[in-house]
ZAKOLGU-930074 format. One record per atom (N, C-alpha, C, O): x, y, z; residue number from 1; residue in one letter; atom name. Coordinates in steps of 0.2 Angstrom, whole numbers, plus 2048, in hexadecimal, padded with zeros to 3 digits. Layout:
BEGIN
     x     y     z     n   res   atom
     X     Y     Z   NUM     A     CA
...
This chain:
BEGIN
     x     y     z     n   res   atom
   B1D   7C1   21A     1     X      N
   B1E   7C8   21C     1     X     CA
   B1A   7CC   217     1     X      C
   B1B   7CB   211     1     X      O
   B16   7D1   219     2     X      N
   B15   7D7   216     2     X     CA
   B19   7DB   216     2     X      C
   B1C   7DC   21B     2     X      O
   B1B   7E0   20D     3     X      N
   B1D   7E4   20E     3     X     CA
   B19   7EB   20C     3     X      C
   B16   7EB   206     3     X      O
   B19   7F0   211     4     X      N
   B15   7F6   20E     4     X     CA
   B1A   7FB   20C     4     X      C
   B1F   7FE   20F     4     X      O
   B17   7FC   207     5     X      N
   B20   804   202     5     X     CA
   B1B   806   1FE     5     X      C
   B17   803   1FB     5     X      O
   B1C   80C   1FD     6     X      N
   B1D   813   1FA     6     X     CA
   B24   814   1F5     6     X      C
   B29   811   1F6     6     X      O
   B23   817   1F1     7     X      N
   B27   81B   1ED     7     X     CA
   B2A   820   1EC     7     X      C
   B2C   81F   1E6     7     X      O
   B2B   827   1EE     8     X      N
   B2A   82D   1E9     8     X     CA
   B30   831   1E7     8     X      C
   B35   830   1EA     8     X      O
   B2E   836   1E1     9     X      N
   B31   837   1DF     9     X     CA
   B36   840   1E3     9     X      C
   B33   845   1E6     9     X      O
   B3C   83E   1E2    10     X      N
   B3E   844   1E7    10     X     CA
   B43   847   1E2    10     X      C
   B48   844   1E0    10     X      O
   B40   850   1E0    11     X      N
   B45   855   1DE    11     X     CA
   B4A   856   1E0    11     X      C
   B4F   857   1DD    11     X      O
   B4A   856   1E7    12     X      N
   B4F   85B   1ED    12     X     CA
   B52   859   1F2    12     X      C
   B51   85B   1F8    12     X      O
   B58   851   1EF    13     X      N
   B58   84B   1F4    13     X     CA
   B5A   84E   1FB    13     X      C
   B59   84C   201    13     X      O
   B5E   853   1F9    14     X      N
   B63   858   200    14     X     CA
   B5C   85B   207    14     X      C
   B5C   859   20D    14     X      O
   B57   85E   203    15     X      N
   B50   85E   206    15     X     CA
   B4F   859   20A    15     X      C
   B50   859   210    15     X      O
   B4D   853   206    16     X      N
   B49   84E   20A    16     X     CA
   B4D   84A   20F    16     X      C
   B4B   847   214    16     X      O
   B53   84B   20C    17     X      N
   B58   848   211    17     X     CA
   B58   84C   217    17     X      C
   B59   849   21C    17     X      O
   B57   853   219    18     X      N
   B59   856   21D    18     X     CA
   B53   855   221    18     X      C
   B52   854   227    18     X      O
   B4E   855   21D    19     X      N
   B44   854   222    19     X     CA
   B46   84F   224    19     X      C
   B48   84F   22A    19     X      O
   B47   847   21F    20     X      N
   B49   840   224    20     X     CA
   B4D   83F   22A    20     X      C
   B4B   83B   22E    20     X      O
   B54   842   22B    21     X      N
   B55   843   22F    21     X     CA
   B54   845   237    21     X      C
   B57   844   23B    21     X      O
   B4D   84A   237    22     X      N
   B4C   84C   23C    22     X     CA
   B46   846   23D    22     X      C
   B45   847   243    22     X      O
   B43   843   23D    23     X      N
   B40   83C   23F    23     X     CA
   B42   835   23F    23     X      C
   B3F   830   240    23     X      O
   B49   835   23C    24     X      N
   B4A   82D   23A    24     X     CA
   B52   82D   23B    24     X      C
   B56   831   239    24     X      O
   B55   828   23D    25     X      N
   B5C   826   23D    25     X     CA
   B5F   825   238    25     X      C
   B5D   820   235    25     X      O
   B66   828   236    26     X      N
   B6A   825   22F    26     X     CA
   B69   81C   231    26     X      C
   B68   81A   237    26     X      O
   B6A   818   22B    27     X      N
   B6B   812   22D    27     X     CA
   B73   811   229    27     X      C
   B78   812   22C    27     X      O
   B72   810   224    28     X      N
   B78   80E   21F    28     X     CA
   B78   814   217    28     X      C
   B73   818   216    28     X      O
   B7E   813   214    29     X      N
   B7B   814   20D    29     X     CA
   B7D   80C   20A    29     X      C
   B7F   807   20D    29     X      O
   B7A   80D   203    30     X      N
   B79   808   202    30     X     CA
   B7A   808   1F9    30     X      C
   B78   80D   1F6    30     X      O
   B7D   804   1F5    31     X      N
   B80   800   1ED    31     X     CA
   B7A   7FC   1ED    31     X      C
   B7A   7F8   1F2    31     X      O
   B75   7FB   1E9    32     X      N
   B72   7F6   1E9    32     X     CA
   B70   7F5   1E2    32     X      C
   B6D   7F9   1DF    32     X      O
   B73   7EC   1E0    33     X      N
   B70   7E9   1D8    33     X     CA
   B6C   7E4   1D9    33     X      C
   B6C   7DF   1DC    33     X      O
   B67   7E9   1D5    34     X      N
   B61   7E2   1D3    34     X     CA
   B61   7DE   1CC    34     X      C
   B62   7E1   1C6    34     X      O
   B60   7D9   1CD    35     X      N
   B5E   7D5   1C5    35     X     CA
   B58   7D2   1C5    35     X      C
   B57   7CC   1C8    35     X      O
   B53   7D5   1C1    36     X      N
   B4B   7D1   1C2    36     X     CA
   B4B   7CB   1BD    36     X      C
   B4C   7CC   1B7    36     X      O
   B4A   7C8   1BF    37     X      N
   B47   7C0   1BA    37     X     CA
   B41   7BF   1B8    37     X      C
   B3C   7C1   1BC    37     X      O
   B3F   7BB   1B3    38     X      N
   B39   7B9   1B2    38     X     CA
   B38   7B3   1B3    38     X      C
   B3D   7B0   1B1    38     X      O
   B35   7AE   1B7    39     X      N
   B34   7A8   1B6    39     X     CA
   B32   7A4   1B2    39     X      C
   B2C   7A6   1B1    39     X      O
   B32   79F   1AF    40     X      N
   B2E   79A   1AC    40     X     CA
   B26   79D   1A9    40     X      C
   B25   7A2   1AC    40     X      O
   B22   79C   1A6    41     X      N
   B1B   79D   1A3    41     X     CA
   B19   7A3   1A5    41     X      C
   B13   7A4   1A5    41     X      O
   B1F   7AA   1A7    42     X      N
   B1B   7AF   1A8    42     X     CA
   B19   7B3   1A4    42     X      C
   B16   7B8   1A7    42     X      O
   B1B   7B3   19C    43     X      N
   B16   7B6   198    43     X     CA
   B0F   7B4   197    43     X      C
   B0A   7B7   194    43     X      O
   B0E   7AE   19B    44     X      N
   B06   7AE   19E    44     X     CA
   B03   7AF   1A4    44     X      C
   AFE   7B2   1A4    44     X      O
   B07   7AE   1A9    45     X      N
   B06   7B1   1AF    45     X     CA
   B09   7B7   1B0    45     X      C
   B0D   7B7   1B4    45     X      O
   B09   7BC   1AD    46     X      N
   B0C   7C1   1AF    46     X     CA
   B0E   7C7   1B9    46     X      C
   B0B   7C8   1BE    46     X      O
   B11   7C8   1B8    47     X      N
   B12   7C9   1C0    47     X     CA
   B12   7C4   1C4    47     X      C
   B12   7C5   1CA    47     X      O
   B12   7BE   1C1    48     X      N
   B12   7B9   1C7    48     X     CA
   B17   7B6   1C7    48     X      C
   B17   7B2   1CC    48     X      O
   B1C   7B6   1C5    49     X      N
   B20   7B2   1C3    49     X     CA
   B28   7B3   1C4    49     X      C
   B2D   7AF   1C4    49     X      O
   B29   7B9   1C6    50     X      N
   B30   7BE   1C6    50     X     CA
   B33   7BD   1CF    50     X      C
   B31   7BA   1D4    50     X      O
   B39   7C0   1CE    51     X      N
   B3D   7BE   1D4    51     X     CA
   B42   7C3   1D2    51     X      C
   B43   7C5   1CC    51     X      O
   B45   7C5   1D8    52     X      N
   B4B   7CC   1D8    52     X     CA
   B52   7C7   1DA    52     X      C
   B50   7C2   1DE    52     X      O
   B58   7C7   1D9    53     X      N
   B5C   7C5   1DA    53     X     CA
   B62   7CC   1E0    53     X      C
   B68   7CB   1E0    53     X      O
   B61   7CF   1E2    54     X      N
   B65   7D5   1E7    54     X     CA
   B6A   7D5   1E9    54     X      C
   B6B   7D3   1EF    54     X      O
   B71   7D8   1E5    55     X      N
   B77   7D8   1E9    55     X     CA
   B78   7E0   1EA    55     X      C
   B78   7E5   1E7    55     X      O
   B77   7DE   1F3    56     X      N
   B79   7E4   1F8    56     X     CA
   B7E   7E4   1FC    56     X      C
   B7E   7E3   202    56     X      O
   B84   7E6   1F9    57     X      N
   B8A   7E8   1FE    57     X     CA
   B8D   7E0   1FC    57     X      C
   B8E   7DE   1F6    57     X      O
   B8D   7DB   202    58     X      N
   B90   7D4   201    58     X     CA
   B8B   7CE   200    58     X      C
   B8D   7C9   1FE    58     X      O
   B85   7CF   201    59     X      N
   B7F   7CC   202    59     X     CA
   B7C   7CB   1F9    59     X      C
   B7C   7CF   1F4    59     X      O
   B7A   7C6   1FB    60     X      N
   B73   7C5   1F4    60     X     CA
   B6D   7C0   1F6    60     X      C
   B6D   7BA   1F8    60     X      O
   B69   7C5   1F5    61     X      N
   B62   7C2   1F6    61     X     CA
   B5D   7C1   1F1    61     X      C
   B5D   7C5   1EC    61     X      O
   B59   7BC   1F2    62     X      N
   B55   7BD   1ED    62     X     CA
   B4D   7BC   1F2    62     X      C
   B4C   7B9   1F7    62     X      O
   B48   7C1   1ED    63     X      N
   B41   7C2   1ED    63     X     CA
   B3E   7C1   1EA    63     X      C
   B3F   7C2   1E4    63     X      O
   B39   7BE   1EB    64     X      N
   B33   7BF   1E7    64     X     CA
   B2E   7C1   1EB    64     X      C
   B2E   7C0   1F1    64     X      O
   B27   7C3   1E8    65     X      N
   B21   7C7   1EA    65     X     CA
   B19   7C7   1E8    65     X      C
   B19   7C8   1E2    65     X      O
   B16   7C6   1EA    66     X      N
   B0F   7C8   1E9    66     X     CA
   B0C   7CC   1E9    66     X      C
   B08   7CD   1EE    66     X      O
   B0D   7D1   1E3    67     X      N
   B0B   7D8   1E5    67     X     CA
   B04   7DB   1E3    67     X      C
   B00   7D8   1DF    67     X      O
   B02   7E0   1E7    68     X      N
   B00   7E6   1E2    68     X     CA
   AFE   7EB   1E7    68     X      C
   AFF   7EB   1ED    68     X      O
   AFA   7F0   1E4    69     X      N
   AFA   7F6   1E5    69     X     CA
   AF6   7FB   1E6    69     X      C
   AF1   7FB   1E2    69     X      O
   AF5   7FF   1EA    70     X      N
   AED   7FF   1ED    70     X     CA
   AEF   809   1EE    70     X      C
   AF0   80C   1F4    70     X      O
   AEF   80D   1E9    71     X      N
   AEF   815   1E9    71     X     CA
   AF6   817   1ED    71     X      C
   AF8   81A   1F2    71     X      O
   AF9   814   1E6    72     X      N
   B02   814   1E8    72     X     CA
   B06   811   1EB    72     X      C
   B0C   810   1EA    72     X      O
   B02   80F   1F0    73     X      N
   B07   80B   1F6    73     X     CA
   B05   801   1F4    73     X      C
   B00   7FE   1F2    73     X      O
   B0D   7FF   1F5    74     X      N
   B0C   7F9   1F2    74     X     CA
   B0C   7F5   1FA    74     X      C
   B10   7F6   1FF    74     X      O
   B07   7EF   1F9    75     X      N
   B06   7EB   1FE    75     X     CA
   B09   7E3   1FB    75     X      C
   B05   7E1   1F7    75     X      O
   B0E   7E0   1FB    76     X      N
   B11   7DC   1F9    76     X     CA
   B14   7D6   1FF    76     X      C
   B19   7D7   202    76     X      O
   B11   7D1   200    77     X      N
   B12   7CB   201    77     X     CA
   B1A   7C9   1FE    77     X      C
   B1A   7C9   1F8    77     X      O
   B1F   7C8   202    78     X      N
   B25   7C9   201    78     X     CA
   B29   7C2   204    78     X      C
   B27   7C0   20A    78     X      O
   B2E   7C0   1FF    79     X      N
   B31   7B8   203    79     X     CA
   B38   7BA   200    79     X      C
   B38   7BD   1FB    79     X      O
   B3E   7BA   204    80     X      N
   B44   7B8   200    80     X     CA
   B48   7B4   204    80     X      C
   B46   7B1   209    80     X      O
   B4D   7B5   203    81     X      N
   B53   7AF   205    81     X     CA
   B5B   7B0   202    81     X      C
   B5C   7B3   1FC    81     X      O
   B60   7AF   206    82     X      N
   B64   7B0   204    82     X     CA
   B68   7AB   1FF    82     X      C
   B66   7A5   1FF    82     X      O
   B6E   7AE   1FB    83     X      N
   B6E   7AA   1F9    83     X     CA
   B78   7AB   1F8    83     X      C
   B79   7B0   1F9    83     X      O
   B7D   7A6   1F7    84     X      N
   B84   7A7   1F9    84     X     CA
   B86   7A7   1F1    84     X      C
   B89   7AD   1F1    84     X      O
   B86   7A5   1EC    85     X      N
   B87   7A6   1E6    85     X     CA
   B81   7A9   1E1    85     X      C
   B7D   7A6   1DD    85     X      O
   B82   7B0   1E2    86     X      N
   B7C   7B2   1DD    86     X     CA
   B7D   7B2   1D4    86     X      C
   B79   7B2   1CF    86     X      O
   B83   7B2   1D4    87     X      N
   B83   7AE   1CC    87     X     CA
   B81   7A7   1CA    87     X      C
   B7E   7A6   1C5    87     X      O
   B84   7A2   1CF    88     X      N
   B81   79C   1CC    88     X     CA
   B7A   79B   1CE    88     X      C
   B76   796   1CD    88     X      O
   B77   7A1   1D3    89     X      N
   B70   7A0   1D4    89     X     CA
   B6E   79F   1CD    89     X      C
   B6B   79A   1CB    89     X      O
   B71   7A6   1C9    90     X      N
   B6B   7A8   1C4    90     X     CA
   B6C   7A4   1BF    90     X      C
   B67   7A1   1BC    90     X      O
   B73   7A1   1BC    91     X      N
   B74   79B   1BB    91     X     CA
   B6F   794   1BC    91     X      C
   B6F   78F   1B9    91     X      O
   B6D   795   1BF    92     X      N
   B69   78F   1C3    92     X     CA
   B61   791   1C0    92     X      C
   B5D   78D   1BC    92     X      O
   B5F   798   1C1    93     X      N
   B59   79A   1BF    93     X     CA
   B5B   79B   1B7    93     X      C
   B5F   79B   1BC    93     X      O
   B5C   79B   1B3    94     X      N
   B5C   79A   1AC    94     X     CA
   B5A   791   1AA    94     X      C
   B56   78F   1A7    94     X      O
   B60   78E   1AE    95     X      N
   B5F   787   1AB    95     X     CA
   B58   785   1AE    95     X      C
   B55   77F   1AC    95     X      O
   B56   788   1B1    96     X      N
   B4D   787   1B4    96     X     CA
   B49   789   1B0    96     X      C
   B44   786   1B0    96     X      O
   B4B   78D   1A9    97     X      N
   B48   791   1A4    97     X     CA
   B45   799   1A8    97     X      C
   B40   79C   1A7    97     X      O
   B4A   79A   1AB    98     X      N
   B48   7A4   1AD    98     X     CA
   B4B   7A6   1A9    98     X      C
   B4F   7A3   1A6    98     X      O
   B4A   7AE   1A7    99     X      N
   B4C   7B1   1A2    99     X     CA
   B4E   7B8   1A8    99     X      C
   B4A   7BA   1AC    99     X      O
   B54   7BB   1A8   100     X      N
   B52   7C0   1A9   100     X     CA
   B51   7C8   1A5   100     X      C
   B53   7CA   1A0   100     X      O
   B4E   7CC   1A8   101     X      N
   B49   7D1   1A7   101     X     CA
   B4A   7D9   1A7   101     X      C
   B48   7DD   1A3   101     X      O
   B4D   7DB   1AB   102     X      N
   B52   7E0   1AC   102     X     CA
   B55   7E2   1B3   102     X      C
   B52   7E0   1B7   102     X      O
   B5A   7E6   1B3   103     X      N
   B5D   7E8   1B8   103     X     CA
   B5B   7F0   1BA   103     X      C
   B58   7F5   1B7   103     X      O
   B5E   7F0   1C2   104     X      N
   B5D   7F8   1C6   104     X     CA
   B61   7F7   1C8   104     X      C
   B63   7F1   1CA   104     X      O
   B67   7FE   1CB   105     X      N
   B6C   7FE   1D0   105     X     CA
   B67   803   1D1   105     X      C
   B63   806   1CE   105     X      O
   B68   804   1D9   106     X      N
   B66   80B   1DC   106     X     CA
   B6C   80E   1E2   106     X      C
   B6D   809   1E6   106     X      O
   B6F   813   1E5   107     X      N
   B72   814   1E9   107     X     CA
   B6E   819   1ED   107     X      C
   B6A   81D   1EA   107     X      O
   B70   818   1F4   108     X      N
   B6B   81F   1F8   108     X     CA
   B6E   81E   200   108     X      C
   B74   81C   201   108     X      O
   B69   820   204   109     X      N
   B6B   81F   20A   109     X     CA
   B65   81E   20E   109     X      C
   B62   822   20E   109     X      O
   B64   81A   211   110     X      N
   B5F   814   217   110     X     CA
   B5F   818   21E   110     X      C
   B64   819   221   110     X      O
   B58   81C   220   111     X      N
   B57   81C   227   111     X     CA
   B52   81A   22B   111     X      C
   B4D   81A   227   111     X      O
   B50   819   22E   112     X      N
   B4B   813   234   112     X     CA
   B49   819   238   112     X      C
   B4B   81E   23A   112     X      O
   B43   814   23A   113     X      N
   B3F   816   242   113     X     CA
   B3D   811   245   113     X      C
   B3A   80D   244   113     X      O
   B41   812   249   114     X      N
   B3E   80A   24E   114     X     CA
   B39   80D   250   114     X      C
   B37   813   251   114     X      O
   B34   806   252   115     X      N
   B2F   808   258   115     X     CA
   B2B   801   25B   115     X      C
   B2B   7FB   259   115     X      O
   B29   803   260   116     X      N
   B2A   7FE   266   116     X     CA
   B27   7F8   263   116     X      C
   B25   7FA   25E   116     X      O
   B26   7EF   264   117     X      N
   B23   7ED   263   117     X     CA
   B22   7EB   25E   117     X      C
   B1F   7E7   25D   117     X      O
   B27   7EF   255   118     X      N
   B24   7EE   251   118     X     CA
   B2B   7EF   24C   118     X      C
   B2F   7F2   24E   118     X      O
   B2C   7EC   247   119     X      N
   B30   7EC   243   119     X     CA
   B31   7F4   241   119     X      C
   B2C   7F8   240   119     X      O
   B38   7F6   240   120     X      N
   B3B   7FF   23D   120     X     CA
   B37   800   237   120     X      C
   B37   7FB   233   120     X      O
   B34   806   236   121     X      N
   B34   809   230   121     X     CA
   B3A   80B   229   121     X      C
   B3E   80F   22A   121     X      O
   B3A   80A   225   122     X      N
   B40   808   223   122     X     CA
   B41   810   21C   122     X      C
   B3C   810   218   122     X      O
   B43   813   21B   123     X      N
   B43   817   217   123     X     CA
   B4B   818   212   123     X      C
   B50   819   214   123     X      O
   B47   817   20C   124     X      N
   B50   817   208   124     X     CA
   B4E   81F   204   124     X      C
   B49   820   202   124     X      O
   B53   822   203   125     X      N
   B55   828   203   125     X     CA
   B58   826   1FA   125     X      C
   B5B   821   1FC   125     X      O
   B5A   825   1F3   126     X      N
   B59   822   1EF   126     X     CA
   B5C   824   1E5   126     X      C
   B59   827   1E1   126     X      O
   B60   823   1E5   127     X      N
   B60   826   1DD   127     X     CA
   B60   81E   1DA   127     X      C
   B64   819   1DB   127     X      O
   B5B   81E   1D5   128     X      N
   B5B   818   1D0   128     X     CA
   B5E   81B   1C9   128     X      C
   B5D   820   1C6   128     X      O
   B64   814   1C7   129     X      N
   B65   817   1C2   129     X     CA
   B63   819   1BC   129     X      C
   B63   814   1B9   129     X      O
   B61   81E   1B8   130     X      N
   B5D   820   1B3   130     X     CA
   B56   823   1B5   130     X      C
   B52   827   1B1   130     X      O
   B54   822   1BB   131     X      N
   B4E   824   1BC   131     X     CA
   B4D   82A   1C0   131     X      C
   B47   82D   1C0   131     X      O
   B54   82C   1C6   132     X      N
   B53   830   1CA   132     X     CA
   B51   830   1D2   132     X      C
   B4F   82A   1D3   132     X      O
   B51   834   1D7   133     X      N
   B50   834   1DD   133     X     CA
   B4B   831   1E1   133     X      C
   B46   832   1DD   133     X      O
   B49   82E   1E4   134     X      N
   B43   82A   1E6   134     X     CA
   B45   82B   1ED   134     X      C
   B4B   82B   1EF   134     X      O
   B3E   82B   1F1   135     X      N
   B3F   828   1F9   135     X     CA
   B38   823   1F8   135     X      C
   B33   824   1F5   135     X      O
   B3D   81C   1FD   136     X      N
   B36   816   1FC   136     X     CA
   B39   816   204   136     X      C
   B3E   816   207   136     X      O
   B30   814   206   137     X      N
   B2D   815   20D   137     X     CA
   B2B   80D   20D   137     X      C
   B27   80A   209   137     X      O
   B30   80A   212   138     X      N
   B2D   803   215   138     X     CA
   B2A   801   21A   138     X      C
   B2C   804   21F   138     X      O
   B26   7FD   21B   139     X      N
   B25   7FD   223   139     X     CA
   B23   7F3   220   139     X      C
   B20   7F2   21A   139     X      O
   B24   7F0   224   140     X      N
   B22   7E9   226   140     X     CA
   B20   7E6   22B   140     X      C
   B23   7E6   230   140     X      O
   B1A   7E1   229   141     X      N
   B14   7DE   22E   141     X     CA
   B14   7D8   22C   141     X      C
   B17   7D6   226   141     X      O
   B10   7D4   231   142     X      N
   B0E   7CD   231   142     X     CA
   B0D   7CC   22D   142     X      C
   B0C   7D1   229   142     X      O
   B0B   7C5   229   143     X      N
   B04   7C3   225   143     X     CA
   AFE   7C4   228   143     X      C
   AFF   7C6   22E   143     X      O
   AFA   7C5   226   144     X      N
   AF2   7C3   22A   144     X     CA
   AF3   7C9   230   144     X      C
   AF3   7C8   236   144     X      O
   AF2   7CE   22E   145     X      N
   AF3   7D4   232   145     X     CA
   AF2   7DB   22D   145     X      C
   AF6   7DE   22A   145     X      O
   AEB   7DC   22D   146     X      N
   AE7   7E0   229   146     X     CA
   AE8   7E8   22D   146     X      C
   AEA   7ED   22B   146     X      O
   AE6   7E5   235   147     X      N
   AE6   7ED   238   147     X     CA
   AED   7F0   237   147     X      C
   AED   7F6   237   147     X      O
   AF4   7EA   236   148     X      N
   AFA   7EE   236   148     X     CA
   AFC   7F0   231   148     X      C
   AFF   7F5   230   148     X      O
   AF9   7EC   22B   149     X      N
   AF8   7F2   222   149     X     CA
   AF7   7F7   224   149     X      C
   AFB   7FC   223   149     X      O
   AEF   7F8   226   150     X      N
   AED   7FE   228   150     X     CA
   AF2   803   22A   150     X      C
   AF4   808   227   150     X      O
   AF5   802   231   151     X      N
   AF9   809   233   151     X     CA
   AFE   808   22D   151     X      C
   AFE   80C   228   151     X      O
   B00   805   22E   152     X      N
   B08   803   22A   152     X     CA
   B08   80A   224   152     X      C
   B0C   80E   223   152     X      O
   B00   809   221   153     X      N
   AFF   80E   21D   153     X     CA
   AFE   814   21C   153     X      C
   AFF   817   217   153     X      O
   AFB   817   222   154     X      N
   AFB   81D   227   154     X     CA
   B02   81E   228   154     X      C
   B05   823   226   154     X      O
   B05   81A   22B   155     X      N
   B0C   81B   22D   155     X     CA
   B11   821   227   155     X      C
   B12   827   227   155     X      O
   B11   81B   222   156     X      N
   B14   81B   21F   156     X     CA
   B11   824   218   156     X      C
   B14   828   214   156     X      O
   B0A   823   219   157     X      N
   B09   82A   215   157     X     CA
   B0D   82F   21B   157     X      C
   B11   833   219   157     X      O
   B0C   82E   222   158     X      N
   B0D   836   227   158     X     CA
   B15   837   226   158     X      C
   B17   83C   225   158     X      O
   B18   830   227   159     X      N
   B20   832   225   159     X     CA
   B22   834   21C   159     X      C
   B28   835   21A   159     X      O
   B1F   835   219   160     X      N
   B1D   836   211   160     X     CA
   B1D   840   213   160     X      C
   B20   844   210   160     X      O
   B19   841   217   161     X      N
   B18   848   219   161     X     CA
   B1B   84C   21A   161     X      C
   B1B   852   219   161     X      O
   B20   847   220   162     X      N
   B24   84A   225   162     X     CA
   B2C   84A   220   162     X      C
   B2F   84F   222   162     X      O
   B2F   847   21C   163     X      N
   B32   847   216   163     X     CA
   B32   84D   211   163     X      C
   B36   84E   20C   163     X      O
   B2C   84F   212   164     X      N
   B2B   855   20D   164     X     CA
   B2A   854   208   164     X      C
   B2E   857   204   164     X      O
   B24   850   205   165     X      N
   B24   84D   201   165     X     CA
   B1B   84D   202   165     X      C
   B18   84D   208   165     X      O
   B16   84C   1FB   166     X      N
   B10   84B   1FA   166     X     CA
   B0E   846   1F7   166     X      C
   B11   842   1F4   166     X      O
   B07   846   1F7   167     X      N
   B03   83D   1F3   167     X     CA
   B04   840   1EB   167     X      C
   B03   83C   1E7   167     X      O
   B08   848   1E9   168     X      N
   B08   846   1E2   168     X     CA
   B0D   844   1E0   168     X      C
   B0E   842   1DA   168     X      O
   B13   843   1E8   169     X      N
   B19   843   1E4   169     X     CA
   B1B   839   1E5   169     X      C
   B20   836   1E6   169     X      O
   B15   837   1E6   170     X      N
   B15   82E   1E6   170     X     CA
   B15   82C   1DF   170     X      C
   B11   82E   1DB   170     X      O
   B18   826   1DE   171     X      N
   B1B   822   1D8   171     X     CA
   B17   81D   1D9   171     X      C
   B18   819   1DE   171     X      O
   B11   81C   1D4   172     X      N
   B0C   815   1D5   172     X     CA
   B11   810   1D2   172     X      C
   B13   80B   1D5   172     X      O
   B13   811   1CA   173     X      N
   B18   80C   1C7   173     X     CA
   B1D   807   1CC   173     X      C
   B1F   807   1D1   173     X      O
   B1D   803   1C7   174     X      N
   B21   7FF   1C9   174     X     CA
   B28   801   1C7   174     X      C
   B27   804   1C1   174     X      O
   B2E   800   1C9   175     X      N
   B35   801   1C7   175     X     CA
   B35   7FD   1C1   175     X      C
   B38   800   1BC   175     X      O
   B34   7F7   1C0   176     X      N
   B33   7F6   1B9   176     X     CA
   B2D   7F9   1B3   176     X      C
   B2E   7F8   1AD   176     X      O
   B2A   7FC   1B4   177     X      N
   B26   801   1B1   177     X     CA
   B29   806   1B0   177     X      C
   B27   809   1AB   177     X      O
   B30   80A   1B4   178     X      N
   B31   810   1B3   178     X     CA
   B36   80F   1B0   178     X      C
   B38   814   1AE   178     X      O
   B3B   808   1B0   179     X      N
   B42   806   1AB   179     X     CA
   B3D   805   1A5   179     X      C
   B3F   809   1A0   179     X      O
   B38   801   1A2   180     X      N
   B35   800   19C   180     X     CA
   B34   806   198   180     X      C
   B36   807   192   180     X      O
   B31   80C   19E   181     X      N
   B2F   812   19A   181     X     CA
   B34   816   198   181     X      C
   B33   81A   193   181     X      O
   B39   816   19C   182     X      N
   B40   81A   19A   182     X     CA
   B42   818   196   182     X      C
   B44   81C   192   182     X      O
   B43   810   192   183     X      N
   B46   80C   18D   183     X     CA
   B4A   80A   190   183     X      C
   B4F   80A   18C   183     X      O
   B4C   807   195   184     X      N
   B51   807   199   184     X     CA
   B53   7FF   199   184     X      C
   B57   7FD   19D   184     X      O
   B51   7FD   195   185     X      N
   B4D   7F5   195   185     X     CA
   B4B   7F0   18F   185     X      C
   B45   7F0   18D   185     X      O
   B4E   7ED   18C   186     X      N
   B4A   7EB   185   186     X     CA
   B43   7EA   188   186     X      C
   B42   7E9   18E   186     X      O
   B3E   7EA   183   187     X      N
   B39   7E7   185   187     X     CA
   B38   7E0   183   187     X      C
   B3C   7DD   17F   187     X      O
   B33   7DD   185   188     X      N
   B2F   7D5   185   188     X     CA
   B32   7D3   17D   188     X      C
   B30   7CD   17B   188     X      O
């Protein structure tokens, strides 16, 4: 799976929440911990090597990605999997030689656009701790489906508009870059 997301930052959550509302459905609010890891040899492969561990609500998932990033918007090659004991996961990833790297909580609220044919657009509405308000814009496509990149991308800038919201106020960083730069994080 592809995932295509955006970032951005938002002054005036009560605003954008009111804009989003008038084209997208509440889904959930949502608690969510993340714990990022390093794997094995990744102070030589750098970015290659990492994986998220996600406890949402009762669920824990884990992700890993192949990413990057093309004028903000991240186009990411995306695998996870659930997992029932997410402590002895990570448990399990140490004794592999994983190190973990740092953590995010964020709490927000989740609303969707369905549309015919095609997986919802997915929009979280968003306070990360330390870092502040964010809305991140999803939308997900096949592998091997460049035309669907394409809209996905389009999509995904016009509901960025319809939000109330502009290409200044998109976050290229990675959330690991904006925990580093806050200090929020020992460093390497």
């Amino acid at each position: 799976m592809i995932e295509v997301e955006l970032k951005a930052r938002v002054a005036d959550p009560g605003r954008v929440e009111a804009a989003i509302l008038a084209f997208a459905e509440p889904a959930r609010n949502f608690e969510k911990e993340d714990a990022y890891w390093h794997g094995p040899g990744w102070r030589i492969h750098r970015g290659q090597k990492g994986f998220r561990i996600r406890r949402d609500g009762d669920e824990a998932v884990v992700t890993f990605k192949d990413k990057r990033s093309e004028g903000g918007i991240e186009i990411n090659r995306e695998r996870e999997f659930t997992v029932s004991d997410p402590a002895t996961f990570a448990e399990f990833a140490e004794r592999m030689g994983c190190e973990p790297f740092f953590t995010k909580s964020k709490r927000g609220r989740s609303f969707e656009i369905r549309r015919a044919g095609a997986r919802p657009l997915l929009l979280e509405l968003c306070e990360v701790a330390g870092l502040g308000w964010f809305l991140e814009i999803e939308a997900l496509v096949e592998e091997g489906d460049p035309a669907g990149v394409a809209l996905a991308r389009g999509e995904i800038r016009s509901l960025l508009a319809k939000a109330g919201l502009g290409e200044s106020d998109i976050e290229p960083r990675y959330y690991s870059e904006l925990l580093l730069a806050a200090g929020l994080r020992a460093p390497d």
